[in-house]
C-alpha positions in Angstrom: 10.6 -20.4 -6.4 10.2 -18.8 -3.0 9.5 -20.2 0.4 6.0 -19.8 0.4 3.8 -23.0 -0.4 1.2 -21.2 -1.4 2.5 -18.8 -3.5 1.2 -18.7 -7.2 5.3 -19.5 -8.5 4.7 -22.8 -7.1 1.8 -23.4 -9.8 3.9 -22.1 -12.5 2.9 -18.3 -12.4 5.0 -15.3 -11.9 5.1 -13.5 -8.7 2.8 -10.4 -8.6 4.9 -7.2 -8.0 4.3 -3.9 -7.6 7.3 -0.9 -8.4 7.2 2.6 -7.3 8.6 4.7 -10.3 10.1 8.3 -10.8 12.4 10.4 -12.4 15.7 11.4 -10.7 18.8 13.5 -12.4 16.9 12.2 -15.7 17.0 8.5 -15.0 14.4 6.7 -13.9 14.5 5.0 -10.4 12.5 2.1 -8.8 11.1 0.8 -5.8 9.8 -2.5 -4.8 6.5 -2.1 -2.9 6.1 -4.6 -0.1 2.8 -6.5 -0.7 1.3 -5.4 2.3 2.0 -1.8 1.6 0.8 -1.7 -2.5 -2.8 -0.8 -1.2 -1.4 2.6 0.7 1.2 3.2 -2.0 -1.9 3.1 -4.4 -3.8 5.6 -2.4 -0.4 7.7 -1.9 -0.5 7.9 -5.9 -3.9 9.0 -5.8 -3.7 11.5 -3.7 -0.2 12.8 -6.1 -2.6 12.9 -8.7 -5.0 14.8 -6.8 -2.2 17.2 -5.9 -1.4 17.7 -9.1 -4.7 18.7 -10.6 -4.8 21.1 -7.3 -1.4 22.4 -8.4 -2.6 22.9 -12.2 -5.9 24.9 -11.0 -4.0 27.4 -8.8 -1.3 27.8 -11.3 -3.9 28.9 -14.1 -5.6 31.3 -12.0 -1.9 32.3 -10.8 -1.4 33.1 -14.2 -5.0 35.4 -14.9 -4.1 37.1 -11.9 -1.0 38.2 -13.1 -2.3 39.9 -16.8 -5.2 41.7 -14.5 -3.8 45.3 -15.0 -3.1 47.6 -12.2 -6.0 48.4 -9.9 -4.4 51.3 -8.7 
């Protein structure tokens, strides 16, 4: 149990946790997330994901751009 009185662990219940998670050299890694920092770290995922899709988009037109033949 921890210090805090009114933490759920001292009614039986696990703490609540939240992990950052990603792939390094091919292992996964992990990274406690502070309570008071999981609602930024869940917007920062967001906006990853957001990225991505960004990233995806440009990439595909990347791609038609490339097969285009020769203006000149």
């Amino acid at each position: 149990m921890c210090s805090s009185k009114g933490c759920v662990c001292h009614r039986g219940k696990k703490h609540l946790a939240m992990y950052l998670t990603w792939k390094q050299n091919k292992k996964t890694r992990s990274m406690y997330v502070p309570v008071g920092r999981q609602e930024q770290a869940l917007a920062m995922n967001r906006n990853y994901k957001n990225l991505k899709k960004v990233i995806r988009k440009l990439s595909d037109i990347y791609k038609k751009l490339l097969v285009l033949k020769d203006p000149a």
